[in-house]
NUKEKE-516756 format. One record per residue (C-alpha): residue in one letter; chain; x, y negated, z negated. Coordinates in nm, 2 decimals. Each point is the difference from the previous one (the first is absolute). Layout:
BEGIN
[pt A,A,[X,Y,Z]]
...
This chain:
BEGIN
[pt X,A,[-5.54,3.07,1.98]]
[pt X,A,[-0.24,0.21,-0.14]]
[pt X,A,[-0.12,-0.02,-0.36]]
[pt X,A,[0.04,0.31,-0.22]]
[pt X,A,[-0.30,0.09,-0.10]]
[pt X,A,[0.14,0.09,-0.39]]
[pt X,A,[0.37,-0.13,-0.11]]
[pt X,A,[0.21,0.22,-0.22]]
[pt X,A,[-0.10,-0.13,-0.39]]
[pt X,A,[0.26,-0.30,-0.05]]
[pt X,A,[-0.03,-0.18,0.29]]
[pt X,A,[-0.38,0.08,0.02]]
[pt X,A,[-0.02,-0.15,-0.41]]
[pt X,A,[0.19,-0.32,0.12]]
[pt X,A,[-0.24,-0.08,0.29]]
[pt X,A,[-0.31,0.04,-0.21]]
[pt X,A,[0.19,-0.22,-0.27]]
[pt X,A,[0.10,-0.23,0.26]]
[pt X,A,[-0.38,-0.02,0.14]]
[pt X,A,[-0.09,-0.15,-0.36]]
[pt X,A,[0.22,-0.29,-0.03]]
[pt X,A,[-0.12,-0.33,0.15]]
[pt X,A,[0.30,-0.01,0.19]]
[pt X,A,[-0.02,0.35,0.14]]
[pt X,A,[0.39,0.03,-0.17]]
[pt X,A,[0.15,0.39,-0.05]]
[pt X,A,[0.09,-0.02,-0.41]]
[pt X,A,[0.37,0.01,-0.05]]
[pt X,A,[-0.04,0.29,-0.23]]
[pt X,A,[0.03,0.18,0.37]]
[pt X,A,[0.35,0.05,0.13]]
[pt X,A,[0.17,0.00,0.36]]
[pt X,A,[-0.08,0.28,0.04]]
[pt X,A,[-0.38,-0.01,0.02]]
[pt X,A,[0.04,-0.38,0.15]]
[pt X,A,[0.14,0.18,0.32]]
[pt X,A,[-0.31,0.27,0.04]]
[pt X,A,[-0.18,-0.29,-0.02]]
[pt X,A,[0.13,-0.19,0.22]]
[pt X,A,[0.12,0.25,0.28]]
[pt X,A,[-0.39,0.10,0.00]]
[pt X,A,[-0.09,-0.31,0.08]]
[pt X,A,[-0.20,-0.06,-0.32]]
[pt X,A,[0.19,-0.30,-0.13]]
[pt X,A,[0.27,-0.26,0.12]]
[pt X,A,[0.31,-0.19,-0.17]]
[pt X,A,[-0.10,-0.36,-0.03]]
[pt X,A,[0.33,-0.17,0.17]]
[pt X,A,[0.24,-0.20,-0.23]]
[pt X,A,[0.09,-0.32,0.17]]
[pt X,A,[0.28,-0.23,-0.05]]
[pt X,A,[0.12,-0.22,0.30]]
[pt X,A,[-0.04,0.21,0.25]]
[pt X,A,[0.13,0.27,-0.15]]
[pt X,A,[-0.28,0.30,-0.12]]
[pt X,A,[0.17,0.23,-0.25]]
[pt X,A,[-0.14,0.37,0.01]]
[pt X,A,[-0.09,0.26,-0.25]]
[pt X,A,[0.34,0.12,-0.11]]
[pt X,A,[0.17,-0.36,-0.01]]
[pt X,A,[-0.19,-0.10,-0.30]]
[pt X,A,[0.00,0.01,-0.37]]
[pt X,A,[-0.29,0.13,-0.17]]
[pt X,A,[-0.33,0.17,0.19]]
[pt X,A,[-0.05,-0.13,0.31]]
[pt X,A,[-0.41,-0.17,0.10]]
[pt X,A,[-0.18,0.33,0.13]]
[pt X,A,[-0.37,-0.04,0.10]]
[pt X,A,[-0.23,0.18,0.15]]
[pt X,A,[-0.08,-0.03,0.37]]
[pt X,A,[-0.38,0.01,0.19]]
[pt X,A,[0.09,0.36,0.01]]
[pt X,A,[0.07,0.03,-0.35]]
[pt X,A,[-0.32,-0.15,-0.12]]
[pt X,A,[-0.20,0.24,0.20]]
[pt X,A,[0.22,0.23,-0.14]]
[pt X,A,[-0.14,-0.07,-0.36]]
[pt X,A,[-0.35,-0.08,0.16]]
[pt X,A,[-0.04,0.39,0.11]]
[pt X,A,[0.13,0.09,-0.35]]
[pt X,A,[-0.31,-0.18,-0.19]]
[pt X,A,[0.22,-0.33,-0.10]]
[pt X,A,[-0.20,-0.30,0.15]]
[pt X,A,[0.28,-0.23,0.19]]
[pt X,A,[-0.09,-0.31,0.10]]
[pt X,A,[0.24,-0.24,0.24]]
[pt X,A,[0.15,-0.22,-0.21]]
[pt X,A,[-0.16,-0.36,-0.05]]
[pt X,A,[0.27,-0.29,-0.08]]
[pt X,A,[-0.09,-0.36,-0.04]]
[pt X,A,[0.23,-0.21,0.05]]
[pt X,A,[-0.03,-0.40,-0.17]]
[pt X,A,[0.18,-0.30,0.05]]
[pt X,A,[0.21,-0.20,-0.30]]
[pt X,A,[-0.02,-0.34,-0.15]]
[pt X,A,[0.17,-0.28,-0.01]]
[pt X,A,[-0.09,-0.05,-0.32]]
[pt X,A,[0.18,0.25,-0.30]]
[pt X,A,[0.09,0.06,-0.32]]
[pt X,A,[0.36,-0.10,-0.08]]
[pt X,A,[0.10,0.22,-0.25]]
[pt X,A,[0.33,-0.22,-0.09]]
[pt X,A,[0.35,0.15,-0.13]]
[pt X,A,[0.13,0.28,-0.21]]
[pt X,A,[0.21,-0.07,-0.31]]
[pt X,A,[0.29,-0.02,0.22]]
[pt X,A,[-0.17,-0.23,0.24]]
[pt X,A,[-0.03,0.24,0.26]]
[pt X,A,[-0.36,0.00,0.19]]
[pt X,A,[-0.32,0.17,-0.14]]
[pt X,A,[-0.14,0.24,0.27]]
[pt X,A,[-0.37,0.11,0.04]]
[pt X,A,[-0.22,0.29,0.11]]
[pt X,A,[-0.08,-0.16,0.39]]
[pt X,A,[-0.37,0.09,-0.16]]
[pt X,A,[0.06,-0.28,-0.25]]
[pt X,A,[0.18,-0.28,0.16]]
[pt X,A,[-0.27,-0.15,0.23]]
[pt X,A,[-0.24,-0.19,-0.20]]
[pt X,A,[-0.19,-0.22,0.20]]
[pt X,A,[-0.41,0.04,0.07]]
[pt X,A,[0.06,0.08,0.36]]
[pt X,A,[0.22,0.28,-0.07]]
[pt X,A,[-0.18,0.08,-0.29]]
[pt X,A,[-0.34,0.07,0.22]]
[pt X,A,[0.20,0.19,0.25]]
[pt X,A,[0.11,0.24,-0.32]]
[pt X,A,[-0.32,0.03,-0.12]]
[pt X,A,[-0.14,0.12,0.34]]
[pt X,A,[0.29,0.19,0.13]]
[pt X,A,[-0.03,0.21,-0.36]]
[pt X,A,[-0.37,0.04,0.10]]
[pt X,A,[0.10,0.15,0.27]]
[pt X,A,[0.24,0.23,-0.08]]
[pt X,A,[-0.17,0.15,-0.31]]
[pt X,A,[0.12,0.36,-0.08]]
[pt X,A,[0.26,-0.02,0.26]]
[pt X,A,[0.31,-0.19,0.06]]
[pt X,A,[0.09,-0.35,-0.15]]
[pt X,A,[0.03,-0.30,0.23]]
[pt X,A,[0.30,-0.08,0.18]]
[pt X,A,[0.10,-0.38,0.00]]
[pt X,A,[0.16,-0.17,0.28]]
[pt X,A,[0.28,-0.29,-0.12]]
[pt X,A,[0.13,-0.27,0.22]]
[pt X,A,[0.32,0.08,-0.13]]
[pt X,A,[0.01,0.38,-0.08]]
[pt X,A,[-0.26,0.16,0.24]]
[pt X,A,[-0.21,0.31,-0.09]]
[pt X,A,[0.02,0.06,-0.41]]
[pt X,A,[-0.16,0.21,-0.20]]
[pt X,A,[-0.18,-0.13,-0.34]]
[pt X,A,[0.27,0.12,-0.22]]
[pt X,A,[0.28,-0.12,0.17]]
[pt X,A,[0.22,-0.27,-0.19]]
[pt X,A,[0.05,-0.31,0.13]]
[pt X,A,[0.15,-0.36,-0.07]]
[pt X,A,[-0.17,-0.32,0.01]]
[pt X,A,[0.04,-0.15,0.34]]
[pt X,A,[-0.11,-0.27,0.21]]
[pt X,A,[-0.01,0.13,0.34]]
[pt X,A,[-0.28,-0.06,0.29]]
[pt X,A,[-0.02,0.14,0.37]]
[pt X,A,[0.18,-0.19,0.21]]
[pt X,A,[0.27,-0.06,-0.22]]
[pt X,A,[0.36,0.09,0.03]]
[pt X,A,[-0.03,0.29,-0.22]]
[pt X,A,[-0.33,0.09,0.09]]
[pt X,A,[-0.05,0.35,0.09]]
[pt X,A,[0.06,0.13,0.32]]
[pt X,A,[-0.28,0.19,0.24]]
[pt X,A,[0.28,0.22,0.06]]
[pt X,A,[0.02,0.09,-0.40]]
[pt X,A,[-0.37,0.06,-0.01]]
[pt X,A,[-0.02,0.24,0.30]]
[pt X,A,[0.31,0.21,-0.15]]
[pt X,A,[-0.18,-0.06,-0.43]]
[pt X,A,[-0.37,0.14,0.20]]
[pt X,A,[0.22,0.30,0.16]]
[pt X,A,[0.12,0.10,-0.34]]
[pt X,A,[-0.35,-0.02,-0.13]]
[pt X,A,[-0.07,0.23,0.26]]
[pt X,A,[-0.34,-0.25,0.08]]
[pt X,A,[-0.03,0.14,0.35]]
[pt X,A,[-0.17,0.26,-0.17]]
[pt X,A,[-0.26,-0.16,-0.22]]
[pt X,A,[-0.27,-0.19,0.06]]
[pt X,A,[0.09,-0.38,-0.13]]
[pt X,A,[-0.17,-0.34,-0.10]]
[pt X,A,[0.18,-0.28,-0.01]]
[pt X,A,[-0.16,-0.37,-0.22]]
[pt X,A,[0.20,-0.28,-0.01]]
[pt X,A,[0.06,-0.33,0.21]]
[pt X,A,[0.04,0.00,0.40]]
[pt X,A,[0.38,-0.01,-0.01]]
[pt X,A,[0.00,0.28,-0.27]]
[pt X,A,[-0.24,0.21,0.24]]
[pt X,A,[0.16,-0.06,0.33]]
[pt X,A,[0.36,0.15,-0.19]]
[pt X,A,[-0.18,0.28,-0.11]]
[pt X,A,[-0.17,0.10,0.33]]
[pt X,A,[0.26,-0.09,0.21]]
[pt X,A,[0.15,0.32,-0.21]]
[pt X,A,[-0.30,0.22,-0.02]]
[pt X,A,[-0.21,-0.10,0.28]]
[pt X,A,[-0.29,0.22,-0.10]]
[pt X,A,[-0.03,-0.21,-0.32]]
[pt X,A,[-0.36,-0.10,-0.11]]
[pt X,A,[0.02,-0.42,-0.05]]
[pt X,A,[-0.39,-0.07,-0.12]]
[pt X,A,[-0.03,-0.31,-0.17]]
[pt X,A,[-0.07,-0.28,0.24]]
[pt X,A,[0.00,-0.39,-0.08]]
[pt X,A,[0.19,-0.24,-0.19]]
[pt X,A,[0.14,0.11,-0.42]]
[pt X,A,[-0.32,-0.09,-0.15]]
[pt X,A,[-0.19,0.23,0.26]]
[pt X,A,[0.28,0.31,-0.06]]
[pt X,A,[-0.07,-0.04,-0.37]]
[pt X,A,[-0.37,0.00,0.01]]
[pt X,A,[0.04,0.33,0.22]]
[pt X,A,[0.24,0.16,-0.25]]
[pt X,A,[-0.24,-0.04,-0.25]]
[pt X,A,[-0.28,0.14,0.22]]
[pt X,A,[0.20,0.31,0.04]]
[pt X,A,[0.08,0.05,-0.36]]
[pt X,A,[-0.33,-0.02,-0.12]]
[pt X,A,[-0.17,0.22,0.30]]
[pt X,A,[0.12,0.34,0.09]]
[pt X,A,[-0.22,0.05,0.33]]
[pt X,A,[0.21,-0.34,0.16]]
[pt X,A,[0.35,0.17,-0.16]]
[pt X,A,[-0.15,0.35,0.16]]
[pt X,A,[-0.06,-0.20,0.37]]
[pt X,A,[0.36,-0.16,0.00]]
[pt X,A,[0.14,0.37,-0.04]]
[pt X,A,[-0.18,0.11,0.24]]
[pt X,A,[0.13,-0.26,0.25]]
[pt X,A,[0.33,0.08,-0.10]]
[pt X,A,[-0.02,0.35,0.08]]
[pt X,A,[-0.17,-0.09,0.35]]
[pt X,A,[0.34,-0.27,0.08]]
[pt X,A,[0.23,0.31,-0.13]]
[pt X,A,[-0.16,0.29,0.29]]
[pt X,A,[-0.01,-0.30,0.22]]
[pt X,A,[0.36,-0.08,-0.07]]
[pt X,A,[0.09,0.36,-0.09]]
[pt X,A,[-0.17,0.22,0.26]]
[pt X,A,[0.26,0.26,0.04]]
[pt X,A,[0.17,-0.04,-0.37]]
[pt X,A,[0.24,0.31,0.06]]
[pt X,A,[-0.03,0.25,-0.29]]
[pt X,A,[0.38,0.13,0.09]]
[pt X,A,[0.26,-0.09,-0.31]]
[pt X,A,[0.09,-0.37,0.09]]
[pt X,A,[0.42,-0.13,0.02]]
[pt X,A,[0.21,0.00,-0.20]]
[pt X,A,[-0.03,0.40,-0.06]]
[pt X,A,[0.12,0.19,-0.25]]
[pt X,A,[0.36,0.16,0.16]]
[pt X,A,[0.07,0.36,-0.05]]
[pt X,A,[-0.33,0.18,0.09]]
[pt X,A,[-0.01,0.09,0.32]]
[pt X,A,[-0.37,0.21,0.08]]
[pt X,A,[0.22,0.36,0.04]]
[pt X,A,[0.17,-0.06,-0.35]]
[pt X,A,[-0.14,0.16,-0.27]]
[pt X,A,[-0.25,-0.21,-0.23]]
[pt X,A,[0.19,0.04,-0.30]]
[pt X,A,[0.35,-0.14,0.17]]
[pt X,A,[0.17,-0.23,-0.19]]
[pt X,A,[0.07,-0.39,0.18]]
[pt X,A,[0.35,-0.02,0.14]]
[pt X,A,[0.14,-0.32,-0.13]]
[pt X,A,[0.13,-0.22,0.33]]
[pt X,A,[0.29,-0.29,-0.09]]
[pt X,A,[-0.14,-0.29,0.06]]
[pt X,A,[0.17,-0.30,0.19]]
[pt X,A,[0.32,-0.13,-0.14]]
[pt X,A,[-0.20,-0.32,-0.06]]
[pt X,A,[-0.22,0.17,-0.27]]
[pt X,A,[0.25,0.19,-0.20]]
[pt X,A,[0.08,-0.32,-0.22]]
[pt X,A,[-0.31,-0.02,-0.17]]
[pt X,A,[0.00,-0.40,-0.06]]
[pt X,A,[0.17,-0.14,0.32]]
[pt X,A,[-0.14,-0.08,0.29]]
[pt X,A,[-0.18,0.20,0.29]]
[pt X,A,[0.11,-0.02,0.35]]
[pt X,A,[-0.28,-0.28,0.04]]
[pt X,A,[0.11,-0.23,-0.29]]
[pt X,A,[-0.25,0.12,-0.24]]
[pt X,A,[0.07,0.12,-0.33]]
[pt X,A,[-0.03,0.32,-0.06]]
[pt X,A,[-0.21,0.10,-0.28]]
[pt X,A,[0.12,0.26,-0.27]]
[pt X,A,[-0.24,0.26,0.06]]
[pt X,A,[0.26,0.07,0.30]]
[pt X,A,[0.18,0.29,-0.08]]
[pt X,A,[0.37,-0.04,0.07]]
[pt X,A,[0.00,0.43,0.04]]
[pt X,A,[-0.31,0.12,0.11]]
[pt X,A,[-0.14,0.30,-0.19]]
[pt X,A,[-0.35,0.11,-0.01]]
[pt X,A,[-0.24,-0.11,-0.27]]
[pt X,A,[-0.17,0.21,-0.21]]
[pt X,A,[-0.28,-0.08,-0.30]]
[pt X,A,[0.11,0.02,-0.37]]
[pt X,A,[-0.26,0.21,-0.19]]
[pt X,A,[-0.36,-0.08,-0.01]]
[pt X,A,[0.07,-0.14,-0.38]]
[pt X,A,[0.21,-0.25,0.11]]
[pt X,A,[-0.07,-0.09,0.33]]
[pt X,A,[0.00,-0.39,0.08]]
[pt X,A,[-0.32,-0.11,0.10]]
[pt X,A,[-0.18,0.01,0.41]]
[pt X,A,[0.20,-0.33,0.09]]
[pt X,A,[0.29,0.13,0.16]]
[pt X,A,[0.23,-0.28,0.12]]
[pt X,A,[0.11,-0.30,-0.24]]
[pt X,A,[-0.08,-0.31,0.07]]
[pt X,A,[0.23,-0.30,0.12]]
């Protein structure tokens, strides 16, 4: 579809605020309202929300949905003086080695920031190089053998898991976590072991693996690329090549699940028509129709989300973690 070549001022104001966040992510100080121009212009897309094989849309869910700009939308913001670069995500492997933070006062586990649980040198080099890397932009995702794709500040609990194992994480569980990251649209790197990179690729096959050789090798080539910008600047570059290689005719059309209840000959301002969802999600803590818990940003009644005032609007993350 054809981009408009100026937006009325809301939805115009959340595109260029979207264009500066690392993540390219429309502030939740925006309502539904402007989330649907957006999105029924083709200027930014619903990241899905996956559980089983169940993906819960816009107007099943508690709380502001993920909205984030699409290739159109950068351009968007590009034509309007806001420099929009593709998103760059590095992706690192974990540790066997962590920091076991013990038990509460009622002997319940200690959790930790994912950021601060790995400990060992290996994982430690991979850090330092992957926060080279993403300088100015968005932090480093980390990729557990037993939870998949998490963010630095996600809490977790001492484990003892490897790949391979019983609990280990599944490829299918890392193609649905890379989905929800939406990193078919960013150009990624991923440092870590063979095992760790094969999960990853498998998932984003236009992923950028470049350290070569045994630990001791990777290591000595993390530190290279902390410590010189020109060899950081040459991996990005490779990264972007793999992406148009991978990417060559990345749609800029407003990706599943869409936002229901804008159809192109409604009016912009028209409010989302809440849809009841299956019977399955109206108990917010049972199970889905796959087996899966549902989480409890599932609305059991469906009703259009809108933003509290700027003053106490939560911050960009817009789903909780689990």
């Amino acid at each position: 579809m054809p981009t408009p070549h100026r937006l009325a001022t809301r939805p115009h104001q959340a595109v260029l605020a979207a264009a500066a966040d690392p993540d390219h992510q429309v502030p939740n100080t925006f309502n539904a309202r402007t989330h649907l121009v957006l999105v029924n212009e083709g200027l930014a897309h619903m990241r899905p929300f996956i559980v089983g094989d169940r993906t819960y849309q816009y107007d099943e869910l508690f709380g502001p949905p993920d909205i984030h700009l699409t290739a159109a939308g950068r351009a968007y913001a590009e034509r309007h003086g806001v420099e929009t670069p593709r998103r760059r995500i590095v992706v690192i492997s974990c540790g066997s080695l962590k920091f076991d933070p013990g038990v509460n006062e009622f002997g319940r586990p200690n959790a930790l920031p994912a950021g601060d649980l790995y400990q060992g040198p290996y994982h430690r080099s991979l850090r330092a190089a992957a926060d080279a890397l993403t300088t100015g932009r968005r932090r480093p995702v980390i990729v557990s053998a037993l939870h998949g794709l998490v963010e630095l500040d996600r809490s977790l609990l001492y484990y003892d898991v490897r790949l391979g194992d019983a609990k280990a994480v599944s490829a299918a569980t890392i193609r649905a976590q890379a989905q929800r990251l939406d990193l078919d649209d960013a150009e990624v790197i991923v440092l870590g072991g063979r095992a760790y990179v094969e999960l990853v690729t498998g998932a984003v096959p236009h992923a950028l693996a470049p350290l070569t050789g045994g630990l001791g090798a990777h290591r000595a080539q993390c530190r290279a690329v902390h410590e010189n910008g020109d060899l950081a600047a040459s991996w990005w570059t490779e990264a972007a090549r793999l992406f148009d290689q991978h990417q060559p005719g990345r749609t800029t059309e407003p990706l599943q699940p869409q936002i229901p209840g804008l159809g192109p000959e409604q009016k912009a301002n028209t409010r989302p028509r809440a849809c009841q969802p299956p019977a399955s999600v109206r108990h917010r803590h049972g199970p889905s129709e796959t087996g899966a818990s549902v989480p409890s940003m599932v609305r059991s009644t469906p009703i259009p989300w809108t933003a509290p005032p700027p003053s106490t609007a939560p911050g960009h993350r817009s789903v909780p973690r689990h």
